[in-house]
C-alpha positions as CSV (number, residue, x, y, z in Angstrom):
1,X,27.8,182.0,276.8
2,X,28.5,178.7,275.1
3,X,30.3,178.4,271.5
4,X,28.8,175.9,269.2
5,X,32.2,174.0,267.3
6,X,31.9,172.9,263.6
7,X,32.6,168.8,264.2
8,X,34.5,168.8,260.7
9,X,35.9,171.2,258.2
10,X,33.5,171.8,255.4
11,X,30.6,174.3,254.6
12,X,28.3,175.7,257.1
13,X,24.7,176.3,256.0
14,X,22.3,178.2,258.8
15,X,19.7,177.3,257.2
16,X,18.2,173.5,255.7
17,X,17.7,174.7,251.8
18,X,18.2,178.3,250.4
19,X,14.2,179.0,250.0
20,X,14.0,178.1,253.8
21,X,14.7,180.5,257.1
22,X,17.5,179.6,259.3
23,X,17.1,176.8,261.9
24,X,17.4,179.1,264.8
25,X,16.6,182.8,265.3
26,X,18.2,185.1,267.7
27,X,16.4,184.8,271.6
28,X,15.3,180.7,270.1
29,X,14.8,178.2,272.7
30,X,17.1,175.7,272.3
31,X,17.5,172.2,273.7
32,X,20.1,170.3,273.9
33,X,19.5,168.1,270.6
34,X,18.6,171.0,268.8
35,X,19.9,171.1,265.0
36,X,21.5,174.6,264.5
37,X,22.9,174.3,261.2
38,X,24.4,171.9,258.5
39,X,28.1,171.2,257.7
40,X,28.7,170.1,253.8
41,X,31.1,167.7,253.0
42,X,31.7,165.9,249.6
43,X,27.8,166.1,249.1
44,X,27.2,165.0,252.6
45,X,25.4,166.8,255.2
46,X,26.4,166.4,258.8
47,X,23.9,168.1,261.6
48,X,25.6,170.5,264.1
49,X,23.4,169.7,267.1
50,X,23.2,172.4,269.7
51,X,24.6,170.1,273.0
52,X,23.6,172.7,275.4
53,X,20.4,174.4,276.4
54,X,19.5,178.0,276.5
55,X,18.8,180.6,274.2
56,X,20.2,180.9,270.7
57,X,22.9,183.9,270.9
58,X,23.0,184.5,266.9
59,X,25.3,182.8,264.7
60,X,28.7,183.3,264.4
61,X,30.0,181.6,261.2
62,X,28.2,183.3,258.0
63,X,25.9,181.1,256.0
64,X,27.8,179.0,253.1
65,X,31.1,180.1,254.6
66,X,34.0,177.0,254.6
67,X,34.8,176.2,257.9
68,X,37.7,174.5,260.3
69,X,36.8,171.7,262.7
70,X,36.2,173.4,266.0
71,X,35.5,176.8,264.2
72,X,32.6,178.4,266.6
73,X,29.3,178.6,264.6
74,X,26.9,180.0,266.5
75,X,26.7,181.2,270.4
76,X,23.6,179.7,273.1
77,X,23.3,181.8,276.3
């Protein structure tokens, strides 16, 4: 199982607007360019790409919570 690391410290979104689903479901393919989520800082959003591939675990960090750089987001088997 391999952790997915917030790059900065800001706000993690799972999905890419409110009104949308979340950019990966739990049993997801994922490659290893694969955007997973969205980190928020001062009105900029950074892409947290996946960086392995496998199958999308779940998320770990809840959607719109602030986060730490290196804070585990979501998990890839």
């Amino acid at each position: 199982m391999t952790e997915i690391p917030s790059p900065l410290p800001g706000t993690f979104y799972q999905k890419p607007a409110p009104d949308q689903p979340p950019f990966k479901a739990t049993g997801d393919a994922v490659a290893a360019d694969d955007t997973i989520g969205l980190v928020e800082v001062m009105k900029t959003f950074i892409e947290v790409k996946a960086e392995v591939t496998g199958s999308f675990a779940g998320y770990i960090a809840e959607d719109a919570a602030p986060v730490q750089a290196g804070d585990p987001l979501a998990k890839v088997k």
